[in-house]
C-alpha positions in Angstrom: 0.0 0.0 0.0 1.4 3.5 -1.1 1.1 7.4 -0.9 3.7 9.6 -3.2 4.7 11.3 -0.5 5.2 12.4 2.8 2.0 15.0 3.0 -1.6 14.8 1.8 -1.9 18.4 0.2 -4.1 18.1 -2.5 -6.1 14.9 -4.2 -4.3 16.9 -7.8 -1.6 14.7 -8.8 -2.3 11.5 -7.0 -3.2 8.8 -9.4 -5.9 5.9 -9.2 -3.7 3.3 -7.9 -3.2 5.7 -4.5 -6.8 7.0 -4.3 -7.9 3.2 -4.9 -5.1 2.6 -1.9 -6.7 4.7 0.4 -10.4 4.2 -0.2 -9.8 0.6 0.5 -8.5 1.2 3.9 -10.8 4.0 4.7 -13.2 0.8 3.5 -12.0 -1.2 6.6 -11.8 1.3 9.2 -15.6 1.9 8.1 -16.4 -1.8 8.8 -14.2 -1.9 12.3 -15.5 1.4 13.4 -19.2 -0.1 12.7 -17.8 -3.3 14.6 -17.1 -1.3 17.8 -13.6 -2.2 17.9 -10.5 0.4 17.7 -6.6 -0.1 16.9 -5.8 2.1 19.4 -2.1 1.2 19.5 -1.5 2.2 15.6 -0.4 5.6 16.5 0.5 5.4 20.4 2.8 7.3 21.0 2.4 10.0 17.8 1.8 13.1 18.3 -1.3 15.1 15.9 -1.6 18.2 16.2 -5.4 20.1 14.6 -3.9 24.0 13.3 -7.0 25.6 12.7 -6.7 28.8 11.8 -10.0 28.7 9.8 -13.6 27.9 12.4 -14.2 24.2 12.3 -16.7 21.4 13.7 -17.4 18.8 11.7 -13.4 18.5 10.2 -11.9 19.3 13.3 -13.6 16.8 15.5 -13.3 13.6 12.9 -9.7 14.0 12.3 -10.0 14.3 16.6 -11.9 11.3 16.7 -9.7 9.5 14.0 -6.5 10.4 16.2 -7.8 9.2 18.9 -9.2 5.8 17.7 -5.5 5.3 16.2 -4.0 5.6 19.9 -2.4 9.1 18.8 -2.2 11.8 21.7 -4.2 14.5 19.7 -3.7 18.3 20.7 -6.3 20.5 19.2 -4.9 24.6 18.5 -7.1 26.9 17.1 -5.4 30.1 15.8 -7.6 32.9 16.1 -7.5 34.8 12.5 -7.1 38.5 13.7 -3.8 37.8 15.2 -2.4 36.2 12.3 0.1 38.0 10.0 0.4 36.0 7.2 3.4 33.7 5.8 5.8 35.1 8.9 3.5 34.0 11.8 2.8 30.9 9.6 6.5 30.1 10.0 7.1 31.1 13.4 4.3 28.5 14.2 6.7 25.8 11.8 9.4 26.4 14.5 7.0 26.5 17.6 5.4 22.8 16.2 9.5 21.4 15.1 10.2 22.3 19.0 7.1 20.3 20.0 7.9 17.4 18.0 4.7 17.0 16.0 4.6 13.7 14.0 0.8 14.2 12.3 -0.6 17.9 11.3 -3.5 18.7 10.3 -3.8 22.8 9.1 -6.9 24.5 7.7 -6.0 28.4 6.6 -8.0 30.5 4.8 -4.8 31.2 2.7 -4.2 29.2 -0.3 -0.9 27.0 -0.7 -0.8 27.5 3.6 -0.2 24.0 4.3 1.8 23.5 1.1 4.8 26.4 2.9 4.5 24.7 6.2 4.9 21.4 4.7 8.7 22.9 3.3 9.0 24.1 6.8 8.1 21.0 9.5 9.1 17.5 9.9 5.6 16.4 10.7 3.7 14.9 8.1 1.3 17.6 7.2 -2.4 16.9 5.8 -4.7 20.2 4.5 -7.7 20.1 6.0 -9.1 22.7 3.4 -6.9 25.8 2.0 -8.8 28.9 1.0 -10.3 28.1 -2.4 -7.5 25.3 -3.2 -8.4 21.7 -1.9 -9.8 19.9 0.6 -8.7 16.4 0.0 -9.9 14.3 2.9 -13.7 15.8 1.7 -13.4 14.3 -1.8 -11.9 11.0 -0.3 -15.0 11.0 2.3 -17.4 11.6 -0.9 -15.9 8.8 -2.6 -16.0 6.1 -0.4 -19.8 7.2 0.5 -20.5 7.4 -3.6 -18.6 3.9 -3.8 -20.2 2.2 -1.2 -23.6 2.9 -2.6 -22.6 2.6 -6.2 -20.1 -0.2 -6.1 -18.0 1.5 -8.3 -16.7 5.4 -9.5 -16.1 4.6 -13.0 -19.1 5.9 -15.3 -20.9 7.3 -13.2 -22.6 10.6 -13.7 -22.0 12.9 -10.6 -23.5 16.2 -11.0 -21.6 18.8 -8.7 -23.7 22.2 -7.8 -23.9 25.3 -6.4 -20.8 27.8 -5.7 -17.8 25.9 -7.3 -16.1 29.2 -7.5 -15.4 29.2 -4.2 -15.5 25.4 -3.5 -12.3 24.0 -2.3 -14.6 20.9 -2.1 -15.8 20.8 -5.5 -12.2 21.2 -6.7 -10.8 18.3 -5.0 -13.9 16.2 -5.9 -13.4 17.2 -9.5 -9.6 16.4 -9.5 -10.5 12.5 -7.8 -13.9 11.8 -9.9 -12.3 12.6 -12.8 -8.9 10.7 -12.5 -11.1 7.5 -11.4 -13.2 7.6 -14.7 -16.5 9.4 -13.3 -18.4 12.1 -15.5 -18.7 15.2 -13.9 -20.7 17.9 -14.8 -20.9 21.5 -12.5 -24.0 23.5 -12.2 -24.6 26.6 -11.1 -25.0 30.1 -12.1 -22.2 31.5 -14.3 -21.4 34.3 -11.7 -20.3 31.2 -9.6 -19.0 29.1 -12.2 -14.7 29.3 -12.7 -13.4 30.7 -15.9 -11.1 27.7 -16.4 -14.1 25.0 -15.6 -13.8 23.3 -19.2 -10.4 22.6 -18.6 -10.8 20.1 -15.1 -12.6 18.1 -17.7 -16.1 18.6 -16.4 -18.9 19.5 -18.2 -20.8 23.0 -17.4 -24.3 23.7 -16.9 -25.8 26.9 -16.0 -29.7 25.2 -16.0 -30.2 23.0 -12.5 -32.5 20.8 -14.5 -30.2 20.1 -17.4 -27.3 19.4 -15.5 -29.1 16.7 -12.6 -30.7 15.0 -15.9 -29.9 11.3 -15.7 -27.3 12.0 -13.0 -26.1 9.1 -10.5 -24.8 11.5 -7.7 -26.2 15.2 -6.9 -23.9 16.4 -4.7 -25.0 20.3 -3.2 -22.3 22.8 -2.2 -22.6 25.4 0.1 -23.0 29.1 -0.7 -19.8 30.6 0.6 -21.0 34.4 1.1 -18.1 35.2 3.4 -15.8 34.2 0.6 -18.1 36.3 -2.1 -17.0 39.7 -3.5 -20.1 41.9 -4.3 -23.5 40.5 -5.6 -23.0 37.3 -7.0 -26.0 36.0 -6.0 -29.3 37.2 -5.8 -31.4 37.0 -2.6 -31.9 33.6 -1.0 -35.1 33.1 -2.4 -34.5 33.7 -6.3 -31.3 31.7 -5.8 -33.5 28.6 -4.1 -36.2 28.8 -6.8 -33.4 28.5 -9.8 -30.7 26.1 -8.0 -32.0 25.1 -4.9 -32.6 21.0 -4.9 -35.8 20.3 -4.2 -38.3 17.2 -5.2 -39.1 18.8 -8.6 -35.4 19.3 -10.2 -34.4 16.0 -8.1 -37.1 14.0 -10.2 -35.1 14.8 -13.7 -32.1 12.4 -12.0 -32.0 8.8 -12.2 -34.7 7.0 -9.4 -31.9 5.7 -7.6 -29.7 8.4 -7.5 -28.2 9.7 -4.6 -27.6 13.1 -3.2 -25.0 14.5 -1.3 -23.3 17.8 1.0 -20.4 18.6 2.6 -21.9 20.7 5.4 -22.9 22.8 6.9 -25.9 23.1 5.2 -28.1 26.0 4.2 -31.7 24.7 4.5 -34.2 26.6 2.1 -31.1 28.2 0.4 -29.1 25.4 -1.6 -31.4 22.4 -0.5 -35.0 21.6 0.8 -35.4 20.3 3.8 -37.1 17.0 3.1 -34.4 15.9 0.7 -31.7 16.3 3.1 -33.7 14.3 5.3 -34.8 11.9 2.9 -34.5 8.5 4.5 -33.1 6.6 0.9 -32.0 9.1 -1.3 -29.8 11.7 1.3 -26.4 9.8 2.5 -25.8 13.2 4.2 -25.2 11.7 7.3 -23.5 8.6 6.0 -20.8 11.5 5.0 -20.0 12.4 8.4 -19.3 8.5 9.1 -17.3 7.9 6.1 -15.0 11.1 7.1 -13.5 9.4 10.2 -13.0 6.4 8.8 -11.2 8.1 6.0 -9.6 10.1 7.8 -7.7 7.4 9.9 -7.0 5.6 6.7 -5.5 9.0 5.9 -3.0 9.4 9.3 -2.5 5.5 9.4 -1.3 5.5 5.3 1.0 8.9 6.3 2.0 7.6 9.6 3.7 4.6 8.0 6.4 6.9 6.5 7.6 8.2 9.6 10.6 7.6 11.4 10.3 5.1 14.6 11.9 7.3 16.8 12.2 11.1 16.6 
């Protein structure tokens, strides 16, 4: 079983052999995490450290969780944003974690290419637990393994990302896997939120909700990042529900069986409708939270396996 390298900084560049590598494993921490049982000696006696310098929950606490389950002693820092200057606080924090002899990081920044400078700058293995508008790689794994558990496969399958991709470090990293493991994806949204340079991830764009979900396997939703959003690229809540929002009526153009998907938080009434992110057969909203600690571990465990014995 192999990673390229030491870090996980983005799901760009890592080919199907690795994804397939890590999916697998994420596959049987799912199953043993469902069994009750824990290795809680994997990591005893590693160090992870969460660097949050971006607000967190749901990422913060599963990459906790997975930690923990792995026997690591886990040390959670959050970095409040006003007192950070960037790039030379971000290196005086390298030293401060070298002193402290971090094995595992895990960094969020609102900064693209963050992790990617402290990677240069630590000895700890470090994994990006979302970077401004870059990539969020342990999302698209988590998506993957909840697509391929329903699916039984990735390959052909129509998965129909929409919403903000503009400011989706989600949708980007989801792109970058579904498309190297032989998925068709297609972005929708309005073209305000759509990148310049979409046709060249290899995706196919739609700027009509109903177009785009037609005959699609996956729907996957995207929140609307407002805090990231320069002037009115949106209208109000409502117009943007009636043309974009999932709800029963634009879900019924995609296949019967088709699944739908969101990273979270959501935005009820704005992006979707409440009874479809409830829905007790078609949402595996939930079954995304799940998949993200057992993905997660796969991640540290895969990474963790590099290391040196003794530091």
């Amino acid at each position: 079983m192999s990673h390229p390298s030491k870090h996980l900084l983005a799901i760009e560049g890592l080919e199907p052999p690795h994804i397939g590598d890590l999916l697998d494993l994420a596959e049987s921490y799912a199953l043993l995490n469902r069994s009750g049982k824990t290795q809680r000696d994997l990591l005893k006696g590693r160090t992870l450290i969460n660097l949050f310098f971006e607000d967190s929950t749901r990422t913060r606490t599963s990459f906790e969780l997975a930690g923990k389950r792995l026997g690591a002693d886990v040390i959670n820092m959050s970095v409040s944003t006003s007192s950070v200057n960037k790039g030379e606080t971000l290196l005086d924090t390298a030293s401060t974690l070298n002193a402290m002899q971090c094995d595992l990081l895990v960094i969020r920044h609102a900064q693209s290419g963050a992790p990617a400078l402290l990677s240069q700058k630590v000895d700890a293995a470090v994994i990006n637990a979302g970077d401004g508008t870059h990539e969020h790689p342990t999302q698209a794994l988590l998506d993957a393994l909840t697509i391929r558990r329903h699916k039984g496969r990735l390959e052909g399958l129509v998965v129909a990302i929409c919403g903000d991709i503009t400011h989706s470090r989600v949708a980007r990293s989801n792109i970058h896997l579904l498309t190297t493991m032989g998925s068709r994806v297609r972005i929708v949204g309005p073209p305000t939120l759509i990148p310049a340079d979409a046709h060249r991830l290899g995706v196919e764009v739609f700027t009509d909700m109903k177009k785009g979900l037609e005959g699609a396997d996956v729907v996957m939703m995207l929140r609307l990042q407002r805090e990231r959003m320069v002037g009115g690229l949106v209208p109000s809540a409502r117009e943007f529900f009636r043309f974009y929002g999932l709800d029963a009526e634009k879900l019924a153009v995609a296949k019967p069986d088709s699944i739908v998907m969101h990273p979270g938080p959501m935005n009820r009434g704005v992006e979707i409708d409440s009874a479809i992110a409830d829905h007790p057969t078609r949402s595996v909203i939930g079954e995304q939270v799940e998949m993200g600690v057992a993905c997660r571990m796969a991640v540290l465990d895969i990474l963790a396996r590099r290391l040196p014995r003794n530091r």
